[in-house]
Every structure is written in structure tokens, then in C-alpha cells.
N, C-alpha and C positions, 0 to 999 in steps of 0.2 A: 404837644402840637407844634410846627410850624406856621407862623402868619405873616405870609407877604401884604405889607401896607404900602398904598399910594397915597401919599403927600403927608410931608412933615412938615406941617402947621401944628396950630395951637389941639386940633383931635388927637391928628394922626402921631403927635409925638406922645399925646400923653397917653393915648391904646396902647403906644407901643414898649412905654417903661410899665405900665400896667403888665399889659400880658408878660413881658419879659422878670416883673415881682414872682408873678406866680409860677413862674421856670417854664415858662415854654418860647422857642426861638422864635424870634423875630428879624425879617428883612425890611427896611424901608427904602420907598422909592421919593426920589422928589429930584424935578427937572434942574431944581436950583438947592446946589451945594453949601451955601452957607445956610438952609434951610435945618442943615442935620447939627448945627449950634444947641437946638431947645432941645433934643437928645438928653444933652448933660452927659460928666465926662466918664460915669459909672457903666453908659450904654454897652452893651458886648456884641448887640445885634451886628447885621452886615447894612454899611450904608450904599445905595445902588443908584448915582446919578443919573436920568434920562427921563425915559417917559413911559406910565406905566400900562399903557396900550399898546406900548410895542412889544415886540415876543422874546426879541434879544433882551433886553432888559429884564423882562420877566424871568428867561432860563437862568441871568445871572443873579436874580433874586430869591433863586431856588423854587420856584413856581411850581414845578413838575413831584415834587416831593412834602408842597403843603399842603395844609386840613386846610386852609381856610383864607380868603382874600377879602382886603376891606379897601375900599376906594373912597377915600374922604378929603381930595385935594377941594379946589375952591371951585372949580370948573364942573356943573354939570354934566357937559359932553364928553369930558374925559372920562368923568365917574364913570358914568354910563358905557363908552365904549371899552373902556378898563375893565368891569365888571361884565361884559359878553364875553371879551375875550379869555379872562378866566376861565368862566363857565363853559363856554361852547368851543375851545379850543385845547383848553387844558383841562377839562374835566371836573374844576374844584365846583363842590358842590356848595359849599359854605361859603356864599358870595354875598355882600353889602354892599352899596351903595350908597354915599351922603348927596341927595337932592334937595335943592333950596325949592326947585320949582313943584307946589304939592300936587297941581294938575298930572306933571307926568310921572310923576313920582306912585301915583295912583297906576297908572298904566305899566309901567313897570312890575309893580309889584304883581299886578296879573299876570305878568310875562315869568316869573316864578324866581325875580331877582329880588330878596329883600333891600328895601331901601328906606333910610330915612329922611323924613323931611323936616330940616331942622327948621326952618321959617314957624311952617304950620307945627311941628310940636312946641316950638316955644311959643307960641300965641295961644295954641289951647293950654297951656300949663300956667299962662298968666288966667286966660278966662274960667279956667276952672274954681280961680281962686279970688273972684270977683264976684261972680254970678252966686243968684239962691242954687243950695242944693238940689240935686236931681238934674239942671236945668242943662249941665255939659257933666256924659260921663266922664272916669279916668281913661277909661281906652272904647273906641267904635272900632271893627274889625273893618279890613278895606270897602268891601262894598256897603257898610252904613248899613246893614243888617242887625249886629249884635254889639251891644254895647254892656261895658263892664263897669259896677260903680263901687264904691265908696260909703258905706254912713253908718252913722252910727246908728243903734238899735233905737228903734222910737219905743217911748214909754209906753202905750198901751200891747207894743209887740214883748214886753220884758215877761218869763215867767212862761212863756207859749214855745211848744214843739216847731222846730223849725220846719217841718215837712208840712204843717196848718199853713204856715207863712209862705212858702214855696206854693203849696195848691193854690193859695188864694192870690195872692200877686203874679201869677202866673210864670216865676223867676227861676231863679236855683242858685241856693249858696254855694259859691267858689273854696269859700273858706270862709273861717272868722279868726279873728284876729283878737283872742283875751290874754290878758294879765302876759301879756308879751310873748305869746306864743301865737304860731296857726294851729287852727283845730279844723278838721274834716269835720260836718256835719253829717250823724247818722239818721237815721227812721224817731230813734230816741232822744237826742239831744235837744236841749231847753235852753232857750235863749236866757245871757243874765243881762242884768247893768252890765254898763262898760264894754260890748262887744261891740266890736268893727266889724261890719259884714260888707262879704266883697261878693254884689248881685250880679248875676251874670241875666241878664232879658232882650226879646227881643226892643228893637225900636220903637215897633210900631204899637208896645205895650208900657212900655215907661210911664205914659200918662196915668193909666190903671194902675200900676206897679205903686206909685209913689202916692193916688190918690186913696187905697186900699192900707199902706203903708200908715196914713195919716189919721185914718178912719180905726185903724186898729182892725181885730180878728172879730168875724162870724162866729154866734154862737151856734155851735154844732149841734 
């Protein structure tokens, strides 16, 4: 792959020795030239001073010949206009966005620009790890519809077919996670000790979900 990156900060330079480990080229863009310092002196990418909403800069970034553009300077409005004009002018379809602001960061991503928001992901990655179980998934998809969790097998679920526990939590194993592997769950698979399961449910069932969970399984 080819990745044109905007802004060589503390992200944007470490994506960019990142992707450039696993051998795929890299351009970085940042308005300020001593910016390309955190590089380090191994870098081979191409360094592209300017600004990375403009077009000229972008053709000299090799824009028209990448898979993929990440906008991670410190300015939201830049990200943001950075990341249309990829999309909607050059075509790249594998476009990110780093947004502080989680309000618009939301609306964006409806507009079909993946974005992240580092504020809001580092604040629920601290609250996740505060709060009781259940209380904040690991991930809610944009519209707060579907959420994805984390836990371990509870003792009265140990011993029981996963498809029992799916019917009656109203859920669906993503996966589990034993003795250091994932495992797909089939029709026949039997929950052990020690399995990490990752519940995919909706929202507005979590409460059921985790209260069912607690209660242990129906007898059939």
C-alpha cells in the first residue's frame, strides 16, 4: 500500500514508521518542517511541507496513487477538510479522520468518513476500567444501537452450550477467547472455565443480557 499522512505529531509519525515496518510506502504531510524530526533518521518515506487540504500538496504526496489517507494533525477543521478532500476529489476510499470534538465526530462518521475521537475513546477506555462490569461496553457502534462486551464466563454459565446462552440473553457470541486462542462458536460448543466471551447485544437488552447472565441458564 501507499499512505498519505497529515501531520507529523506524536500519531502521525508513529503510523507512519509503523506502516513503513511492515513495508508499505509512506508520504507525510505537516505545515511545519521541523515537525519531520520525530520521523527518526531510518525514515525512507517522502517528507511534503504544506498543508494537507490543498491539492498541490497532496499530488506531491502521491495522493492519486494511494490506498489509503489518515488526517491526524491537531486541528479538527483541517482533519476534516483534509479527509473530503481525499475522498471526494481524489477518490481514496480509505479515509480517517482524528476528531477531538465527539459531537461531530458522530456526524461525520455518518457522512461515511471513518473518524476518531481521541477525547471520547480515551475517556471511555479510562471508564471502562472503573465502572462494574457490564455497566460501559468495550465498543457501541455509532448510533448507540449495538454494543460489544467483554467478560468472563460466569460460573453457573460453565459446562452449558453456547447457543442455550445466546437464546436466552438474547445475544451472540463474537468469539471466545480460551487458553490463548479465538474460537468461533458452533451450534455445539460448551462453554469451559476461563473463557473470555466477546457478547455482541443490542442496547436496549444489556440489562436482560447481564441480568440472565447472573441468574445462570433455564432449565429446558
Amino acid at each position: 500500500m501507499h499512505v498519505v499522512i497529515m501531520g507529523c505529531g506524536r500519531v502521525g509519525s508513529t503510523l507512519a514508521r509503523s506502516l513503513e515496518d511492515r513495508n508499505h510506502t509512506v508520504s507525510v504531510i505537516d505545515s511545519d518542517p521541523d515537525a519531520f524530526r520525530r520521523l527518526g533518521q531510518s525514515f525512507n518515506g517522502d517528507k511534503v511541507t504544506g498543508y494537507g487540504f490543498d491539492q498541490e500538496v497532496l499530488e506531491k504526496a502521491g495522493i492519486r496513487r494511494a490506498d489509503a489517507f489518515a488526517a491526524v494533525s491537531s486541528g479538527d477543521n483541517s482533519n476534516i477538510i483534509a479527509a473530503r478532500v481525499a475522498r471526494e476529489t481524489f477518490g481514496i476510499e480509505q479515509v480517517v479522520a482524528r476528531i477531538y470534538d465527539p459531537g461531530r465526530a458522530e456526524v461525520y462518521q455518518r457522512l461515511g468518513i471513518t473518524t476518531v475521537a481521541t477525547v471520547k475513546w480515551t475517556a471511555d477506555q479510562v471508564l471502562r476500567r472503573i465502572v462494574p462490569a457490564g455497566a460501559e461496553p468495550d465498543y457501541r457502534d455509532p448510533s448507540g444501537t449495538i454494543r460489544l462486551d467483554n467478560l468472563a464466563v460466569p460460573p453457573p454459565w460453565i459446562g452449558q452450550r453456547t447457543v442455550h446462552l445466546q437464546e436466552q440473553t438474547r445475544s451472540r457470541i463474537a468469539w471466545i477467547d480460551r487458553l490463548g486462542e479465538g474460537v468461533l462458536p458452533t451450534r455445539e460448543s460448551v462453554l469451559q472455565e476461563g473463557d473470555m466471551l466477546h457478547l455482541v447485544m443490542r442496547e436496549d437488552q444489556a440489562a436482560h443480557a447481564y441480568a440472565v447472565l447472573d441468574a445462570g441458564p433455564e432449565e429446558n
